[in-house]
C-alpha positions as a printed Julia matrix, in Angstrom:
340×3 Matrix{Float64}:
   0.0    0.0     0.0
   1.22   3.46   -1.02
   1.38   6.12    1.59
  -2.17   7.37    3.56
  -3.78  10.86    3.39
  -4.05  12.78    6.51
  -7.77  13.28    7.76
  -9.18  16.4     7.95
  -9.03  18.41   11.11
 -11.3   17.77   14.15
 -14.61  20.4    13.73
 -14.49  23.71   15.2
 -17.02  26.43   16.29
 -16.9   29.53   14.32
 -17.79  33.46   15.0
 -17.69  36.68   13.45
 -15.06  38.41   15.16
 -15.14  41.55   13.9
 -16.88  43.94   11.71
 -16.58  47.4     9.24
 -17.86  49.48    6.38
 -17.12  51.61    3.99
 -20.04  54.4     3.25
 -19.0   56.38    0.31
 -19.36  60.22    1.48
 -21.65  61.48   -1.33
 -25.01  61.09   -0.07
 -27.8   61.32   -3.11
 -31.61  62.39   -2.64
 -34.26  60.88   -4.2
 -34.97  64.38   -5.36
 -32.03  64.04   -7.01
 -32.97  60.49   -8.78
 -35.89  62.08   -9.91
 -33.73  64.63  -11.9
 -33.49  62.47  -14.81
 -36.5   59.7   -13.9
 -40.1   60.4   -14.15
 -40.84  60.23  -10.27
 -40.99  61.96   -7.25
 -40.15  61.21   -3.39
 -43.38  60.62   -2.11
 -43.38  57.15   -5.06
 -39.64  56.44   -4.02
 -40.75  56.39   -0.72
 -44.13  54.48   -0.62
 -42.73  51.62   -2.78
 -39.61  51.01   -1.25
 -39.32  53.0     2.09
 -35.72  54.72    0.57
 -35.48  57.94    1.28
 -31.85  58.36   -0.43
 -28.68  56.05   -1.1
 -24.59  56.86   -1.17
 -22.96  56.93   -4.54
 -18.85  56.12   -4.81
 -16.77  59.16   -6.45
 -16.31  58.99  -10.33
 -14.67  55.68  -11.88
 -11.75  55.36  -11.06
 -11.7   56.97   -7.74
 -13.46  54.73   -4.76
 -13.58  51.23   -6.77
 -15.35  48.23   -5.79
 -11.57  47.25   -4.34
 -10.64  50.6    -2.86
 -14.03  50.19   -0.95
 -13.69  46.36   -0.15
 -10.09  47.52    1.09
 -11.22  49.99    3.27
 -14.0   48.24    5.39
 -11.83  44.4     5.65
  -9.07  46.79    7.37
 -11.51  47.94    9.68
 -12.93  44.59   10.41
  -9.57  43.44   11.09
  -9.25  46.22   13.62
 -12.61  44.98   15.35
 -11.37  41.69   15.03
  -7.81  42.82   16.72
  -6.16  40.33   14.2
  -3.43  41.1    11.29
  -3.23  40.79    7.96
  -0.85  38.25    8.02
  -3.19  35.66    9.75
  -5.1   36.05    7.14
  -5.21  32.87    5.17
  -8.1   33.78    2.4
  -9.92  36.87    1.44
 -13.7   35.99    0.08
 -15.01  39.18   -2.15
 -18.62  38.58   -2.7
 -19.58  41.35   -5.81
 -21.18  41.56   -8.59
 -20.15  44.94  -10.13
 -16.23  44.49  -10.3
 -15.49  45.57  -13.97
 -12.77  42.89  -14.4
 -13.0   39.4   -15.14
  -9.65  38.73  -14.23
  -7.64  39.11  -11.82
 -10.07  38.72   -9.1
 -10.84  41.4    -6.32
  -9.89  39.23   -3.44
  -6.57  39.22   -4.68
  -5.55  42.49   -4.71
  -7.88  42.81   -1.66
  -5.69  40.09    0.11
  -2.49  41.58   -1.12
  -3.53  45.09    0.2
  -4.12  43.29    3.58
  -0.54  42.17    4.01
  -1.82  38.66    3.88
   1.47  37.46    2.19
  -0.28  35.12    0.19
  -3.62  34.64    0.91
  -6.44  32.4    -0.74
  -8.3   34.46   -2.98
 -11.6   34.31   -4.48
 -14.28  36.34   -5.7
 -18.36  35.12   -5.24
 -20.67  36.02   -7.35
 -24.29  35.37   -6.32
 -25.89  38.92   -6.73
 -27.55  40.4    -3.54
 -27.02  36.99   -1.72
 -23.59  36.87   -2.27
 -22.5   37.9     1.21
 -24.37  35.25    2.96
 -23.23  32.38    0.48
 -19.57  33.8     1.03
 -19.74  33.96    5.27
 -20.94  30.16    4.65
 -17.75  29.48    2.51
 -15.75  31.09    4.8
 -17.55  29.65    8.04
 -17.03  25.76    6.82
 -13.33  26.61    5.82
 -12.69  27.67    9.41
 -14.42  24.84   10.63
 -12.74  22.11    8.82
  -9.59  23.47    9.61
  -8.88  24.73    6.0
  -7.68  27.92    7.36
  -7.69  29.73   10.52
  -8.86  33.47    9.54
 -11.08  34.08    6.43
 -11.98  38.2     5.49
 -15.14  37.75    4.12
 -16.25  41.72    1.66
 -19.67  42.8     0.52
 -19.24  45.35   -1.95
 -20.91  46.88   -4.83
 -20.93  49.97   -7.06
 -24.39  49.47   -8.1
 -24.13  53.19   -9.79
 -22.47  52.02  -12.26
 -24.71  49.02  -13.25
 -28.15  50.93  -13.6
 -29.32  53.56  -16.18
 -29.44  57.06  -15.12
 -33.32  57.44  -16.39
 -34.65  53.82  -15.73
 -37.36  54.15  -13.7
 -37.8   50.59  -12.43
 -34.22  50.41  -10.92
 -32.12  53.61  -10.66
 -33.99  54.72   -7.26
 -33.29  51.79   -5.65
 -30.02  50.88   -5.44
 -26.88  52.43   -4.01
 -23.15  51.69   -3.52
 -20.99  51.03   -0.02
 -18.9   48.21    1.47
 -18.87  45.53    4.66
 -16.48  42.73    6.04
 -16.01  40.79    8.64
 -13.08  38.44    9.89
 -14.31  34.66   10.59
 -12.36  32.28   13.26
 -12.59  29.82   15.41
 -14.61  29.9    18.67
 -15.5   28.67   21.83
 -18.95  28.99   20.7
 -21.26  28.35   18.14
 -21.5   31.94   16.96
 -22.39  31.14   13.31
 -25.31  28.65   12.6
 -25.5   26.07    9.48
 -26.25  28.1     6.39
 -29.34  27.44    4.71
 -28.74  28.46    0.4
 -30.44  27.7    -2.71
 -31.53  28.78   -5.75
 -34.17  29.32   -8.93
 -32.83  29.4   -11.89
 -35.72  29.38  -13.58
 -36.68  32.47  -12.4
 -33.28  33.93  -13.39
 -34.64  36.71  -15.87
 -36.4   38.46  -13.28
 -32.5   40.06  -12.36
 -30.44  40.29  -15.47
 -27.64  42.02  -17.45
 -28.87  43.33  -21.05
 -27.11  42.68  -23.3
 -24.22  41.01  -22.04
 -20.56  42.53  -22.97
 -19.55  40.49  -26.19
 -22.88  41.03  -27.52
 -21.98  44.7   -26.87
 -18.36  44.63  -28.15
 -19.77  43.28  -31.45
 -22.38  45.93  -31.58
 -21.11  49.15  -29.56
 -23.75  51.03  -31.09
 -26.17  49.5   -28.77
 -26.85  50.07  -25.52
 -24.16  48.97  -22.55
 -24.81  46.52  -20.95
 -27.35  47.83  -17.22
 -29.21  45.56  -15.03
 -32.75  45.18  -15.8
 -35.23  43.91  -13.22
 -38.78  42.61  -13.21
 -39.88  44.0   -10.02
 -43.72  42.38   -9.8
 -42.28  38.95  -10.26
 -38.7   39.64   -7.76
 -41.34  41.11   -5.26
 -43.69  38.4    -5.14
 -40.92  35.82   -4.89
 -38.76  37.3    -2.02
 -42.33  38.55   -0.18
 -43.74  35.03   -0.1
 -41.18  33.04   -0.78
 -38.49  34.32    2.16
 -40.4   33.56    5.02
 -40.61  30.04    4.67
 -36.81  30.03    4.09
 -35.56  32.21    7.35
 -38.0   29.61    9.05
 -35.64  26.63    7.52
 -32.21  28.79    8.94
 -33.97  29.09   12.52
 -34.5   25.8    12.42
 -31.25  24.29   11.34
 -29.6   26.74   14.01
 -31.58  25.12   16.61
 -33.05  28.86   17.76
 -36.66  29.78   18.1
 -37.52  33.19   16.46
 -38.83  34.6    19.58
 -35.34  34.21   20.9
 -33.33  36.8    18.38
 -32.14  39.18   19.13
 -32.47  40.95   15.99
 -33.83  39.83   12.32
 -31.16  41.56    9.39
 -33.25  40.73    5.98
 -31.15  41.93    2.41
 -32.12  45.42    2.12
 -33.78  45.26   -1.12
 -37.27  46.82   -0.38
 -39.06  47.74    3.22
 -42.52  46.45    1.67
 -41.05  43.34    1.29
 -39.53  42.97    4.64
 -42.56  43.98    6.17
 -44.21  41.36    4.39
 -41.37  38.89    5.49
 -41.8   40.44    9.23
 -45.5   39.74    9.16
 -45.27  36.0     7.66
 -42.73  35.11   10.81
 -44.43  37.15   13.43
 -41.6   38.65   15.61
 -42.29  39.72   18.88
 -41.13  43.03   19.4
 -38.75  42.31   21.07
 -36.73  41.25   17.82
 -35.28  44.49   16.12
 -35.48  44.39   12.48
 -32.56  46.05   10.48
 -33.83  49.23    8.49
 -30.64  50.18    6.65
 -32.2   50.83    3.45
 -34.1   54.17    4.2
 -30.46  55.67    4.34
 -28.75  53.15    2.27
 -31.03  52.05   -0.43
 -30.41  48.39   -1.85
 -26.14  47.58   -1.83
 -26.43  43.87   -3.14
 -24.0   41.79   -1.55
 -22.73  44.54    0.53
 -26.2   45.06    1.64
 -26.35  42.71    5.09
 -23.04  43.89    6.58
 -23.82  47.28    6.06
 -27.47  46.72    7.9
 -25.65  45.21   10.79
 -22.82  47.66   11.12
 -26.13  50.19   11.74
 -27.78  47.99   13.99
 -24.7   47.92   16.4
 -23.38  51.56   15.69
 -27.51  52.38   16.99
 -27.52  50.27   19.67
 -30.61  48.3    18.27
 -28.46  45.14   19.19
 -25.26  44.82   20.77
 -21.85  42.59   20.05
 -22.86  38.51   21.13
 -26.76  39.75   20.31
 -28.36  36.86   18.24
 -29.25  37.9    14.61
 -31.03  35.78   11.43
 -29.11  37.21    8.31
 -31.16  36.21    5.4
 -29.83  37.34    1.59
 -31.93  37.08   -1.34
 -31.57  38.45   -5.07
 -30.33  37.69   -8.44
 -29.66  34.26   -9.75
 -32.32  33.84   -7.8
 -30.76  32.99   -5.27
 -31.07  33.14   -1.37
 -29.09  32.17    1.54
 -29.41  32.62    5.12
 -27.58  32.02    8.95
 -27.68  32.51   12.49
 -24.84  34.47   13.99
 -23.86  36.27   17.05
 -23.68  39.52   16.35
 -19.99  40.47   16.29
 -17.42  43.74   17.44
 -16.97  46.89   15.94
 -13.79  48.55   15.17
 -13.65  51.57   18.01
């Protein structure tokens, strides 16, 4: 017999040990949406509860891995680890304009990593969630000991200036956190999935060769069917944060706080409603300032929740993602630290 492979590592408990953002400064109105989109505040407002979003500076300045940069260093502060424990960077984004190299990489390098694993996820607004769950099961197994784990999107640059059905919604910003191991179970099994036969209801039109062939076309924006993404997330959601409760062992009443993708407050209500929280359970309402970040979307609702005081550091939360693809995924964590 040739030689034997070494078994994996014994299981480990996992946490989020630290978190931070990036918020571009530029802070834009829905009065100023309306500019070039037949609207008004008042619609913005009653039909997805945003009252305005942040926008990154001008391509080049603030990219998707200048901002992805800037909040991992601060959740390595929170974390009170160093780059060079780092052993991968997970970039969860959808609007990095390169196909190659990959963001995590020159994310990682930035870091001081020295090295790092590197890979960039790309599963729309759930993207964050399906990355922590990557991240969570490498710490666990042993793969590595540290895993950075970015949210970030510069949804500006994906949706046409005077398309009414997506330009108010969405808006641009950053979160990380650093995942180790743990005493405790501080992040639950993650519950993922998707519909692919739904996938038109988020898309890119037309796709880039298409364009390069034909440049006299339109680029390439993201188009959305909003009846048919609203009626899947409000009715379809519930029934899956009910599946991550369940898998993490943890009755609803007994959150702390509820942290749904900030993609519309109707359907969160609706989501709120279909679970019946006590109120006791704070529900994240990052949007209204925000607007819909995609996969940066869920760190950036938690930062808020914690900066607030709506929930504090160890505070039991239900993260549940859900957007293009479509896709969802969802966990139970323990809320973690922010950087001072």
């Amino acid at each position: 017999m040739g030689a034997q492979i070494a078994g994996p590592a014994p299981l480990r408990n996992t946490a989020l040990l630290g978190l931070g953002v990036h918020r571009p400064e530029r802070v834009v109105t829905n009065d100023e949406i309306c500019e070039q989109i037949d609207s008004s505040d008042e619609w913005i407002q009653s039909r997805s509860g945003i009252k305005e979003r942040r926008f990154a500076k001008p391509h080049p300045e603030e990219s998707v891995v200048d901002m992805a940069i800037a909040s991992a260093r601060k959740a390595l502060e929170a974390a009170d680890i160093t780059g060079d424990r780092v052993g991968a960077v997970i970039v969860a984004t959808s609007t990095y304009p390169n196909q190659t190299p990959q963001s995590a990489a020159l994310v990682a390098h930035a870091l001081g990593t020295g090295g790092a694993a590197a890979l960039d996820i790309s599963a729309g607004c759930a993207g964050f969630c399906y990355a922590l769950g990557v991240a969570s099961d490498m710490v666990r197994t042993g793969t590595e000991d540290y895993v950075v784990v970015v949210g970030v999107e510069r949804m500006s640059d994906t949706t046409e200036p005077t398309d009414r059905s997506v330009r108010f919604i969405f808006g641009d910003g950053a979160g990380a956190v650093v995942v180790g191991p743990s005493d405790e179970v501080g992040i639950g099994p993650t519950v993922w999935g998707s519909d692919g036969s739904q996938a038109d209801a988020i898309r890119q039109e037309p796709d880039w060769v298409s364009f390069a062939d034909n440049p006299d076309q339109k680029r390439p924006w993201i188009i959305m069917e909003g009846t048919a993404v609203f009626r899947w997330a409000a009715f379809e959601m519930g029934k899956i944060a009910r599946q991550v409760a369940d898998k993490a062992g943890v009755e609803l009443a007994a959150l702390d706080a509820f942290v749904p993708h900030q993609a519309n407050l109707r359907i969160n209500d609706v989501i709120v409603r279909q679970l019946d929280l006590p109120e006791t359970v704070a529900v994240a309402d990052d949007i209204i300032e925000t607007g819909n970040t995609s996969a940066a979307s869920i760190p950036l609702a938690m930062e808020k929740m914690l900066r607030t005081g709506q929930v504090r550091p160890g505070g039991l939360a239900l993260l549940l993602a859900f957007g293009a693809g479509l896709s969802y995924a969802g966990q139970v964590v323990k809320m973690p630290q922010l950087a001072q």
